[in-house]
NUTI-619769 format. One record per residue (C-alpha): residue number from 0; residue in one letter; x, y, z. Coordinates in nm, 2 decimals, m for minus. Layout:
BEGIN
+-----+---+--------+--------+--------+
|   k | r |      X |      Y |      Z |
+-----+---+--------+--------+--------+
| NUM | A |      X |      Y |      Z |
...
+-----+---+--------+--------+--------+
END
This chain:
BEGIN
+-----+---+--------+--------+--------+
|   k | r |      X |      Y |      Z |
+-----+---+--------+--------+--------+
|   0 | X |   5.15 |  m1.45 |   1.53 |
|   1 | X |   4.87 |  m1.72 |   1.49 |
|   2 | X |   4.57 |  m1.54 |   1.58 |
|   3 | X |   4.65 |  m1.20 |   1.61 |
|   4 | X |   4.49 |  m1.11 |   1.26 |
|   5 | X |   4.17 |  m1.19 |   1.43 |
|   6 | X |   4.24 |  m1.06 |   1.74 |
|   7 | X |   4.27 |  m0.71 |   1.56 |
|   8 | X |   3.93 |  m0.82 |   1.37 |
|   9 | X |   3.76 |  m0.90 |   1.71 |
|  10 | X |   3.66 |  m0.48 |   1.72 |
|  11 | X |   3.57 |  m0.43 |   1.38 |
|  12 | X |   3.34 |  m0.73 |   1.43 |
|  13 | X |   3.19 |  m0.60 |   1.69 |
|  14 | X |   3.13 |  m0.27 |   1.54 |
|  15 | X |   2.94 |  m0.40 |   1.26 |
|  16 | X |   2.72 |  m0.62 |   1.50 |
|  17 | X |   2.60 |  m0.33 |   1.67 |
|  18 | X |   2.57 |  m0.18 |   1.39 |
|  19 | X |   2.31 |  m0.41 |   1.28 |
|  20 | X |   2.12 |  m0.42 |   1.62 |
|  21 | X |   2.10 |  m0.05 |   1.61 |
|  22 | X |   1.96 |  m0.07 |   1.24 |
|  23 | X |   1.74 |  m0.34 |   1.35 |
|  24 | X |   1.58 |  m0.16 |   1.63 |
|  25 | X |   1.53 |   0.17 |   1.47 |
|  26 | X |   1.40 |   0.00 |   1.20 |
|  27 | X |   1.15 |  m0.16 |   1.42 |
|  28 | X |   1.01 |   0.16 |   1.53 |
|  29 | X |   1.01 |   0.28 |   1.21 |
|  30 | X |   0.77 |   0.03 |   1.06 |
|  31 | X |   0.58 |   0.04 |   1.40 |
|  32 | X |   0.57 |   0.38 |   1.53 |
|  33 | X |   0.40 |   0.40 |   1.92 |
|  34 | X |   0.56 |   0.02 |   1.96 |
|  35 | X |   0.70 |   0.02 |   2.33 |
|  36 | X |   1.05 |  m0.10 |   2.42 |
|  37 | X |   0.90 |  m0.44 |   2.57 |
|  38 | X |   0.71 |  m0.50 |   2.20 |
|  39 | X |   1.05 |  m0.45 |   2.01 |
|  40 | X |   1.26 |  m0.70 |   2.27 |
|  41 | X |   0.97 |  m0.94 |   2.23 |
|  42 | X |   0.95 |  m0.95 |   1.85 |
|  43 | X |   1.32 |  m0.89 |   1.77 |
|  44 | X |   1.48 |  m1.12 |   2.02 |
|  45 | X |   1.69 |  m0.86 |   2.17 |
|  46 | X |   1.71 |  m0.85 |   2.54 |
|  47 | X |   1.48 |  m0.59 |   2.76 |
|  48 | X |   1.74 |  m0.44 |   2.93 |
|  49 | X |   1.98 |  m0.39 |   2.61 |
|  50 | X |   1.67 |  m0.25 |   2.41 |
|  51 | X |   1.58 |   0.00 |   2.74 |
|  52 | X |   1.91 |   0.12 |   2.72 |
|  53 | X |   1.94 |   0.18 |   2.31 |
|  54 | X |   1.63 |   0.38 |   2.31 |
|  55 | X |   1.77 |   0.59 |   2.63 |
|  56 | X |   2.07 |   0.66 |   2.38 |
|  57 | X |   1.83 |   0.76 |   2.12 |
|  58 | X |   1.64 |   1.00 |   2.28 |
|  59 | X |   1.96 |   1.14 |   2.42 |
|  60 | X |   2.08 |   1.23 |   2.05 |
|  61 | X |   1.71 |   1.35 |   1.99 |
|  62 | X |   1.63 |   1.05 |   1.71 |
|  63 | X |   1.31 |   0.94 |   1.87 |
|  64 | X |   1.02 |   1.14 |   1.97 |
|  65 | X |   0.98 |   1.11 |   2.38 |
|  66 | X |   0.65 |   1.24 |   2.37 |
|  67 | X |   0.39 |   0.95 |   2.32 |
|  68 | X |   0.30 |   0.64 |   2.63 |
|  69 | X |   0.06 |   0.35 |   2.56 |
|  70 | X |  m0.14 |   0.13 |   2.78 |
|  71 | X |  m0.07 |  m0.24 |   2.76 |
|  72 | X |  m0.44 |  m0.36 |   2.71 |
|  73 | X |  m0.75 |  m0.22 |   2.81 |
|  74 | X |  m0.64 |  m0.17 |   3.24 |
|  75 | X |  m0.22 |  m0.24 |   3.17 |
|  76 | X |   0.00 |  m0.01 |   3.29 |
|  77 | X |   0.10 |   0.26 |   3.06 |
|  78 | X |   0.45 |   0.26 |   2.89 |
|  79 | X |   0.66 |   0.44 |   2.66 |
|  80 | X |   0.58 |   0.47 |   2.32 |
|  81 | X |   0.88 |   0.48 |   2.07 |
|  82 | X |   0.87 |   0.68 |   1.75 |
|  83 | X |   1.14 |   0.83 |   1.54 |
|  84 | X |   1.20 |   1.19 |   1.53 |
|  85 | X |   0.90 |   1.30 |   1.24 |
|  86 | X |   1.16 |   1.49 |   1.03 |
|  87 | X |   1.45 |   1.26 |   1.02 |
|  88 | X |   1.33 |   1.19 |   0.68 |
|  89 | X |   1.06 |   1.05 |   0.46 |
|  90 | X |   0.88 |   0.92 |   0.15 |
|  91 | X |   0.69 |   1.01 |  m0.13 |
|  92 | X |   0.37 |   0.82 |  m0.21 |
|  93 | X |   0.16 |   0.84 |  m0.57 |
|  94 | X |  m0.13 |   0.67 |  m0.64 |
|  95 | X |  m0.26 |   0.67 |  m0.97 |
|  96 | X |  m0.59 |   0.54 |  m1.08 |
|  97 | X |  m0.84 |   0.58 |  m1.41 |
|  98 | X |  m0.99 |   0.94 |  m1.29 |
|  99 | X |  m0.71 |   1.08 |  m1.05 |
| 100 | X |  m0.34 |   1.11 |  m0.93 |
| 101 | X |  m0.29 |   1.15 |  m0.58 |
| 102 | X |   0.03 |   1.24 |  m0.39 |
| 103 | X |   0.15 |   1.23 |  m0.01 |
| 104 | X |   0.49 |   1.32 |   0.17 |
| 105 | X |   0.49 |   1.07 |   0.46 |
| 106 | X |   0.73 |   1.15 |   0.77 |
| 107 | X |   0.94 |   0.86 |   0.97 |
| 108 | X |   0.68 |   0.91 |   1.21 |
| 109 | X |   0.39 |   0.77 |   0.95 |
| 110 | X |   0.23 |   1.15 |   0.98 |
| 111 | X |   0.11 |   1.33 |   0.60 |
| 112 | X |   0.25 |   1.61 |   0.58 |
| 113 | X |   0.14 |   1.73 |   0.28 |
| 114 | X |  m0.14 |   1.58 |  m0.02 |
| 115 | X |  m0.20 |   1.68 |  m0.33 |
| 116 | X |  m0.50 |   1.59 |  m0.57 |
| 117 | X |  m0.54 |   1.59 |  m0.93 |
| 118 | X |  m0.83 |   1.49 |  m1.16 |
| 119 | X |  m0.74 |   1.37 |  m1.50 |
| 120 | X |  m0.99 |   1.42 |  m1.76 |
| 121 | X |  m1.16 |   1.15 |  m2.00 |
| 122 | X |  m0.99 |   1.28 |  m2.31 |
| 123 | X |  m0.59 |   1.28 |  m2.12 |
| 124 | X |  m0.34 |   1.17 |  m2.35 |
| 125 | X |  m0.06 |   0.91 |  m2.25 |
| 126 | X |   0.23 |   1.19 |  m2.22 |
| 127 | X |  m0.02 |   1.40 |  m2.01 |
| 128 | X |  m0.10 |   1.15 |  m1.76 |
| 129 | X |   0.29 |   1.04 |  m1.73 |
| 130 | X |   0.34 |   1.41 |  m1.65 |
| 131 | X |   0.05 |   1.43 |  m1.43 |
| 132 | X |   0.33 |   1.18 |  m1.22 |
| 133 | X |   0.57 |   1.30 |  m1.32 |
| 134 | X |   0.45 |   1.69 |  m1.19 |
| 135 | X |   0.30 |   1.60 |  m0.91 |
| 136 | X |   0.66 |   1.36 |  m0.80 |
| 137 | X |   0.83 |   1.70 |  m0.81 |
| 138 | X |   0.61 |   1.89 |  m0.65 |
| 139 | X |   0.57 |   1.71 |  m0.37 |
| 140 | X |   0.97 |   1.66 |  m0.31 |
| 141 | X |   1.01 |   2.02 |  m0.33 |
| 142 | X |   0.76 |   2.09 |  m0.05 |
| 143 | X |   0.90 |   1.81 |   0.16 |
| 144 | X |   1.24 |   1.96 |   0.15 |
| 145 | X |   1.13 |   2.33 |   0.15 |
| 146 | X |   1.01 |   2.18 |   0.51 |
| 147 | X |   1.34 |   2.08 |   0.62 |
| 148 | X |   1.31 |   1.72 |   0.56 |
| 149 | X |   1.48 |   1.48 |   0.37 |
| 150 | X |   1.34 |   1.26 |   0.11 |
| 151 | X |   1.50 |   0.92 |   0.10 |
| 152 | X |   1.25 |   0.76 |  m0.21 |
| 153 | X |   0.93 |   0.81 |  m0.42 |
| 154 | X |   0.69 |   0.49 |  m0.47 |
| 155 | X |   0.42 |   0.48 |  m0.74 |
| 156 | X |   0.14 |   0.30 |  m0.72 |
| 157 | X |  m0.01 |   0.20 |  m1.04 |
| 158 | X |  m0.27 |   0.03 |  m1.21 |
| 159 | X |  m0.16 |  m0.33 |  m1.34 |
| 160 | X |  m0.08 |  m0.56 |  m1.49 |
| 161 | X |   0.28 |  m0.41 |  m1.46 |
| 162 | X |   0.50 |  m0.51 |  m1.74 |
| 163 | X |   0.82 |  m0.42 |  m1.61 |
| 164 | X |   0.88 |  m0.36 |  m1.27 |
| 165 | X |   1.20 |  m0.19 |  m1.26 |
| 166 | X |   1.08 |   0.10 |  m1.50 |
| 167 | X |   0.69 |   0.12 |  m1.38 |
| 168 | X |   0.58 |   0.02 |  m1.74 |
| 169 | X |   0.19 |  m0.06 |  m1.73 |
| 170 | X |  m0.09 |  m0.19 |  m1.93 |
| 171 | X |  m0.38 |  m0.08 |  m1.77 |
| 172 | X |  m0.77 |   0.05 |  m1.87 |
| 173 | X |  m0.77 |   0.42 |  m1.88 |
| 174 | X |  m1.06 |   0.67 |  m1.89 |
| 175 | X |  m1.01 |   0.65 |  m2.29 |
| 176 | X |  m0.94 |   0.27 |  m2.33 |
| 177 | X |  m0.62 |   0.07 |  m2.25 |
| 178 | X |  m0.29 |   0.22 |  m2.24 |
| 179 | X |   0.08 |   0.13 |  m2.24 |
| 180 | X |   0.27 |   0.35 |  m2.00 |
| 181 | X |   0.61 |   0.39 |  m1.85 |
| 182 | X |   0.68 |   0.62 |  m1.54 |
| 183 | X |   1.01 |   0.52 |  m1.31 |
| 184 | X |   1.28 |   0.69 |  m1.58 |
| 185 | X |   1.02 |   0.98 |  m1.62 |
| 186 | X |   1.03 |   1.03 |  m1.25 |
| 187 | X |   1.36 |   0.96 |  m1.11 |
| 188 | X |   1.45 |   1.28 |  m1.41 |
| 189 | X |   1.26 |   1.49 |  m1.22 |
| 190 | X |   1.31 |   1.41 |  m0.88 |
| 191 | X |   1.66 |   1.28 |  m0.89 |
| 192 | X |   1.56 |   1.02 |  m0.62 |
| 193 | X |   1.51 |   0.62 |  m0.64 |
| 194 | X |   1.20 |   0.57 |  m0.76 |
| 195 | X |   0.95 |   0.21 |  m0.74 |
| 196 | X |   0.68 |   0.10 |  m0.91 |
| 197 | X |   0.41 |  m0.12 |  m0.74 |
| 198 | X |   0.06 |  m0.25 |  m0.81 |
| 199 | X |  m0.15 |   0.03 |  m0.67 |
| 200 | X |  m0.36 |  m0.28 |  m0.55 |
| 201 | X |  m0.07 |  m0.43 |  m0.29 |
| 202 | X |  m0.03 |   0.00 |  m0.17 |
| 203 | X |  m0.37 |   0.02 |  m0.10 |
| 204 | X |  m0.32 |  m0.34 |   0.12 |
| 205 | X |   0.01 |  m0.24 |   0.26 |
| 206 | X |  m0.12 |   0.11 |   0.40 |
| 207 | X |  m0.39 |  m0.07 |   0.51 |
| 208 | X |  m0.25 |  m0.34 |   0.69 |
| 209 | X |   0.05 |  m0.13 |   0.85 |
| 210 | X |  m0.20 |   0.20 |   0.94 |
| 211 | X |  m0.38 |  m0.10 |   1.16 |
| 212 | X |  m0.28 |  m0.15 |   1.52 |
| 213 | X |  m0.28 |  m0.42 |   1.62 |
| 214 | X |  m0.21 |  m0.62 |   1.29 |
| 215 | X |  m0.33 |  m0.88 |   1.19 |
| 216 | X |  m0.11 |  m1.20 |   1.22 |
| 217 | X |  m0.25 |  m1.47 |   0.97 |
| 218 | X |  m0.36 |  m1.44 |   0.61 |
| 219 | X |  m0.56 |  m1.11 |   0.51 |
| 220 | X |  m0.69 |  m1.09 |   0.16 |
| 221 | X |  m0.77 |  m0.69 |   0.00 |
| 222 | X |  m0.99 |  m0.72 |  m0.30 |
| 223 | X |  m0.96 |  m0.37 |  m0.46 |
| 224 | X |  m1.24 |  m0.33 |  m0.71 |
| 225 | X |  m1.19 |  m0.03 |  m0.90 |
| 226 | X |  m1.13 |  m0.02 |  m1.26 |
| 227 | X |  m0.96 |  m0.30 |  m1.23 |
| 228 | X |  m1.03 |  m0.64 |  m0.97 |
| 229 | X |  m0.75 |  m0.79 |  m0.78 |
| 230 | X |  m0.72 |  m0.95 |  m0.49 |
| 231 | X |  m0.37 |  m0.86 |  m0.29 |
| 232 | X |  m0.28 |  m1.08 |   0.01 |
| 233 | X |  m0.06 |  m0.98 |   0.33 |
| 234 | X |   0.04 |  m1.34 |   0.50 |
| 235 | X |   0.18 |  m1.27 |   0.86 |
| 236 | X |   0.29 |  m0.91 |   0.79 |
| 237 | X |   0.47 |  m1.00 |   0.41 |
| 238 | X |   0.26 |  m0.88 |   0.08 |
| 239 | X |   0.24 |  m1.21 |  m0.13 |
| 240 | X |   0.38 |  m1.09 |  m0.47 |
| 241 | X |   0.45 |  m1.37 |  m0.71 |
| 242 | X |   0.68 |  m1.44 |  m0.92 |
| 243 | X |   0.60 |  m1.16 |  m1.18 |
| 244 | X |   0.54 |  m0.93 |  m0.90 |
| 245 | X |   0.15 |  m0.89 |  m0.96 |
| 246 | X |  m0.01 |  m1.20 |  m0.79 |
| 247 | X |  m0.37 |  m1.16 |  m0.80 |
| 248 | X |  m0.50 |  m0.99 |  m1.05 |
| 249 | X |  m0.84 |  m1.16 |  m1.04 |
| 250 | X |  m0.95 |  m0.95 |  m1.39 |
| 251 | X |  m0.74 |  m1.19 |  m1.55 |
| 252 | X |  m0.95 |  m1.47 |  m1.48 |
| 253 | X |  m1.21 |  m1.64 |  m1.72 |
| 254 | X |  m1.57 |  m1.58 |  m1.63 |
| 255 | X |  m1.78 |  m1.72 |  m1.90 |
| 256 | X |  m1.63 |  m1.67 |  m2.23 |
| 257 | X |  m1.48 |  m1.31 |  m2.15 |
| 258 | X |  m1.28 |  m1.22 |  m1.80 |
| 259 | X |  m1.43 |  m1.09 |  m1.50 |
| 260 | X |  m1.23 |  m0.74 |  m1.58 |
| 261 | X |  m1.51 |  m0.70 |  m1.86 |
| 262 | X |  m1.80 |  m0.74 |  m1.63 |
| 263 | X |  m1.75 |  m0.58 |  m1.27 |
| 264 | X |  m1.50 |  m0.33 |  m1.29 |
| 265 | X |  m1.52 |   0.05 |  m1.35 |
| 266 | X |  m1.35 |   0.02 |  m1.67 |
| 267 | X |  m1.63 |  m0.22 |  m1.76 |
| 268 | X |  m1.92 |   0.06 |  m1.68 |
| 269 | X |  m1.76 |   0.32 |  m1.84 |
| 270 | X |  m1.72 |   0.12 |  m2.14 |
| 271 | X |  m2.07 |   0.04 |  m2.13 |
| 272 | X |  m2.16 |   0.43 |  m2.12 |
| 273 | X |  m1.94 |   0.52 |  m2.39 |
| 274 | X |  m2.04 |   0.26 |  m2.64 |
| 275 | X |  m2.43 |   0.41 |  m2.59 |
| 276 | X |  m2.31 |   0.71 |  m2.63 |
| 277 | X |  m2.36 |   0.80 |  m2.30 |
| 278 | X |  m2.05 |   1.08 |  m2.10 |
| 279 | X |  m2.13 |   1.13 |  m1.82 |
| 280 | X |  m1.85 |   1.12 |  m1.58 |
| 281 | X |  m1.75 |   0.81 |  m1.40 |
| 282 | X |  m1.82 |   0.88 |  m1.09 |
| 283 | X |  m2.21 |   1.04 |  m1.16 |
| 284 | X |  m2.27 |   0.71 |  m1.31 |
| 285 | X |  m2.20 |   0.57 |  m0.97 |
| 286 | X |  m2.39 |   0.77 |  m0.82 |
| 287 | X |  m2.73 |   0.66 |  m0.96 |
| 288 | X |  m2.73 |   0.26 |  m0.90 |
| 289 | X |  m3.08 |   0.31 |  m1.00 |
| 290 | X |  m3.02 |   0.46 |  m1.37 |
| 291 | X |  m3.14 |   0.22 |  m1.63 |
| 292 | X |  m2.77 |   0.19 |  m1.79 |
| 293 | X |  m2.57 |   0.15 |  m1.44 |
| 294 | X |  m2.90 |  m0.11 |  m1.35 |
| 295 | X |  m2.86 |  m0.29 |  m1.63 |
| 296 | X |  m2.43 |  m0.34 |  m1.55 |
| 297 | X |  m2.52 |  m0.42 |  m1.19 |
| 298 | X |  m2.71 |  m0.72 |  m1.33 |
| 299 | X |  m2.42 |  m0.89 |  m1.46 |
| 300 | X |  m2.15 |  m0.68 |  m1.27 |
| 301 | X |  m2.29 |  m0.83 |  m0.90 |
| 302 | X |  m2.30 |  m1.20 |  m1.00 |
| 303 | X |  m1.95 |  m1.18 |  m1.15 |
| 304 | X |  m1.82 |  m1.01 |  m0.80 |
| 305 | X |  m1.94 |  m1.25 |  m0.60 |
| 306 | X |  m1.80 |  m1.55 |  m0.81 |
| 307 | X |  m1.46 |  m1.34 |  m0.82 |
| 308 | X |  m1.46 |  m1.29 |  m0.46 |
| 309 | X |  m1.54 |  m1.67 |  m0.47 |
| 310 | X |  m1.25 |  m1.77 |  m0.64 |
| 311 | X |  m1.00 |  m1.56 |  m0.47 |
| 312 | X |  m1.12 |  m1.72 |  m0.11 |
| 313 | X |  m1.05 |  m2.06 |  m0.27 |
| 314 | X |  m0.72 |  m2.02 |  m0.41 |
| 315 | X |  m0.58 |  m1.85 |  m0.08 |
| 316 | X |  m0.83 |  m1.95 |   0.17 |
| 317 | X |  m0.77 |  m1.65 |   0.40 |
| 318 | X |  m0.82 |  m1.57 |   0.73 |
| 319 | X |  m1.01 |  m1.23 |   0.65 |
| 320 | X |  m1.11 |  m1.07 |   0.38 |
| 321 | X |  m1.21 |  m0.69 |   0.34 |
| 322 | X |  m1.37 |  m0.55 |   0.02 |
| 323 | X |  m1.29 |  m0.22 |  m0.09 |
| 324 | X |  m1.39 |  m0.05 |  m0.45 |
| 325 | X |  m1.67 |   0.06 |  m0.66 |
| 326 | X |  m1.90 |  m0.14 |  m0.46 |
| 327 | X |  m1.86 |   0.00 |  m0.15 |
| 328 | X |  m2.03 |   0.35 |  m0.34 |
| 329 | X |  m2.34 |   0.14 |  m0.36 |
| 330 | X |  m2.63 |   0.11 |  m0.18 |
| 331 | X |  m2.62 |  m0.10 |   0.10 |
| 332 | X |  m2.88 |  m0.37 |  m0.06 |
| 333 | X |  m2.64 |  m0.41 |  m0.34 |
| 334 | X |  m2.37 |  m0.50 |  m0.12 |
| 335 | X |  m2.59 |  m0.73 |   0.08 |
| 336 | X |  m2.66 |  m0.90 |  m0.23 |
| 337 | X |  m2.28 |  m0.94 |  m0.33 |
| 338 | X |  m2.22 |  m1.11 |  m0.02 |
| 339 | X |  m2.53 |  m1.33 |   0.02 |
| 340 | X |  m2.41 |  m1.47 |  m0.32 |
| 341 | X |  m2.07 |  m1.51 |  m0.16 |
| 342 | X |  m2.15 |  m1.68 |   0.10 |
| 343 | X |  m2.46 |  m1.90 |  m0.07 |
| 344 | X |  m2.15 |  m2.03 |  m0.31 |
| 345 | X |  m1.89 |  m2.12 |  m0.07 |
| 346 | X |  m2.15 |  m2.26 |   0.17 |
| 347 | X |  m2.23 |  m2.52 |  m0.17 |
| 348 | X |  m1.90 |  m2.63 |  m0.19 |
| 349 | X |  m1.81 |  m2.69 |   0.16 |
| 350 | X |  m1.53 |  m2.41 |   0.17 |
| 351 | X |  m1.44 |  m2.24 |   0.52 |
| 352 | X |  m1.63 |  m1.89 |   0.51 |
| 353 | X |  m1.34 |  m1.64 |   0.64 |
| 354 | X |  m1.45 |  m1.29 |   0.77 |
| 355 | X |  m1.55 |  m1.13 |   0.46 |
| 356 | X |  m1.64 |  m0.76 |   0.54 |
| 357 | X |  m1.66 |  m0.44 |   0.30 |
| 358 | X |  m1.41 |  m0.12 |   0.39 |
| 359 | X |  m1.41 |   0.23 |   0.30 |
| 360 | X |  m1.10 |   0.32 |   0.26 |
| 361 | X |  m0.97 |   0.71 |   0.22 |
| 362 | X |  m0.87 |   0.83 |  m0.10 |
| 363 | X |  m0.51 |   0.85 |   0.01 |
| 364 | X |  m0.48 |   0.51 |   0.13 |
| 365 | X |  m0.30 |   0.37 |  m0.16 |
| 366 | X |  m0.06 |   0.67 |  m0.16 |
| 367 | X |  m0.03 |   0.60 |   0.16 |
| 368 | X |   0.12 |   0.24 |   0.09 |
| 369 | X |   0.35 |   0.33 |  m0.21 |
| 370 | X |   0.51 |   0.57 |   0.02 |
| 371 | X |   0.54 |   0.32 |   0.31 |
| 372 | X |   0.70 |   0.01 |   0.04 |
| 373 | X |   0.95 |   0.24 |  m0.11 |
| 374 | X |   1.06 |   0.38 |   0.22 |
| 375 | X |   1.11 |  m0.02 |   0.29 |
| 376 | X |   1.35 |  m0.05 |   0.01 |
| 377 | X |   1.60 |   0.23 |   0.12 |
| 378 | X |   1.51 |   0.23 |   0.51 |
| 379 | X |   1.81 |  m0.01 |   0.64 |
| 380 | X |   2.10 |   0.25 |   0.40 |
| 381 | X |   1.88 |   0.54 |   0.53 |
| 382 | X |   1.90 |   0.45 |   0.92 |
| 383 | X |   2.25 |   0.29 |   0.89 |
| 384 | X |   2.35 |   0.65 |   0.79 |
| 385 | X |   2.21 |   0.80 |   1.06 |
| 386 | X |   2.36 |   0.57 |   1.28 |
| 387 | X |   2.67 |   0.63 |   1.15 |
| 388 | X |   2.70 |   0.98 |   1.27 |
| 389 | X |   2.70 |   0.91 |   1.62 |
| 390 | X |   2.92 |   0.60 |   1.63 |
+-----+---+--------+--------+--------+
END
């Protein structure tokens, strides 16, 4: 009969719809553990009511933690905070950078659980800093599960450009020069999980911006200034990517007749040292800002910044701006010049002077964020699943 072929549908239809209002809530909490049931009906579109009674499920079949309240403003009343059960799963996070790897196994409930840390030393081939990864991948997804936890995904963060995406291939400056390097086959070998690549720069923005409560709603702008200079942008909660999935990389740009990478990076100081014959480690040469050679890159490394920082504030005219690097190892006079440069230059051309500010992060912040975007890849499979076994 006319109609009955979707009458039998009408079930199956519904099914799936709650199926995607159940990923859809648990996936809010995920990205924003502590979030009360009012936050998630407010930002979802999903009535009070229905969302009060979902979460009453969840804590039934034990998925969420029951534990936590929060106070709605500074004198609000205090409700119940909503975060998933920390050892329903979690991610793997590596950052790697010119001098170190770093590693973290990061629960659903945005807790570390475990770090590791590994210097790499000036004279480290290719295939041992590949395996640095490569060890420390493993490693840390064999303590993860020896603690009863799942992993769902590793994310790398590493330095850029990256020259293919899909298999984490990089040209980057090393300790020993540039470098061609490919890591996602390498990895997903070992750990036998999925496995993605990002610029370490949009990590470092990403567990910045989501560690932050509240977030910020308009257009923040990272400039990570390390051995490399890029600027990575989160616009209303998204990372701004590009096209070729490394928007920003500010080195890139001309300054003079060379690129900014060659004047105010770490890369750029250590190249410096080496070609006078100076080794000294990278970071004792930070360490003495007062040290004729590391004087004498300040004086064309500080300008350069300043114009960089310059540049990027035009081209995306943000709402904020927080400066995190090399720099921020300086003395304080050193930054105040930076920004009074900064400031003097947009100021010249009429530009709109966002909140420019510089930030400390900790060393595990980028880890932090390459654990947090490749959970995002896998979360709405991950949490379907879990749904899936109580339906």
């Amino acid at each position: 009969m006319p109609g009955s072929s979707s009458s039998s549908n009408r079930p199956a239809r519904r099914q799936r719809s709650a199926e995607r209002t159940h990923v859809s809530l648990l996936r809010y909490i995920l990205d924003h553990p502590g979030a009360t049931c009012r936050d998630a009906a407010e930002d979802l579109g999903i009535s009070t009511p229905n969302v009060f009674r979902l979460v009453a499920w969840y804590r039934v079949l034990g998925i969420l933690d029951g534990s936590g309240q929060r106070q709605t403003g500074k004198r609000g009343p205090w409700s119940q905070a909503n975060t998933l059960r920390a050892n329903l799963g979690c991610s793997i996070g590596i950052d790697l950078e010119a001098t170190h790897v770093r590693g973290i196994v990061l629960d659903f409930a945005d807790n570390i659980t475990a770090t590791r840390r590994h210097p790499l030393a000036p004279s480290s081939t290719q295939d041992e800093i590949v395996s640095a990864v490569t060890h420390m991948s493993d490693e840390l997804v064999g303590l993860a599960r020896a603690q009863g936890v799942e992993v769902c995904a590793v994310g790398l963060g590493l330095p850029g450009p990256l020259t293919d995406i899909e298999r984490g291939v990089i040209r980057a400056d090393m300790q020993f020069g540039q470098a061609s390097l490919e890591f996602v086959p390498p990895v997903e070998e070992a750990c036998g999980l999925p496995v993605f690549a990002t610029s370490n720069s949009y990590c470092f923005a990403a567990g910045h911006h989501r560690m932050r409560i509240p977030r910020s709603r308009g257009i923040e702008m990272i400039v990570l200034n390390r051995f490399g200079l890029a600027a990575a942008v989160v616009w209303n909660g998204q990372l701004y990517t590009g096209a070729s999935h490394y928007a920003g990389d500010l080195g890139m740009l001309p300054y003079g007749s060379r690129r900014y990478h060659d004047f105010c990076t770490g890369a750029a100081l250590l190249r410096m040292a080496r070609d006078r014959g100076d080794d000294r480690p990278f970071t004792t040469l930070l360490q003495t800002p007062d040290d004729p050679l590391a004087h004498e890159w300040l004086r064309e490394a500080a300008p350069a910044f300043a114009q960089a920082i310059c540049t990027a504030v035009i081209a995306y005219n943000p709402d904020s701006v927080l400066i995190e690097g090399i720099f921020n190892r300086l003395p304080r006079e050193v930054r105040d010049r930076v920004m009074e440069a900064v400031l003097g230059q947009l100021d010249q051309i009429g530009n709109m002077v966002p909140e420019i500010g510089f930030f400390q992060g900790d060393d595990l912040m980028g880890a932090r964020g390459a654990a947090l975007l490749a959970r995002d890849n896998v979360a709405d499979a991950v949490l379907a699943g879990i749904v899936g076994e109580h339906m």
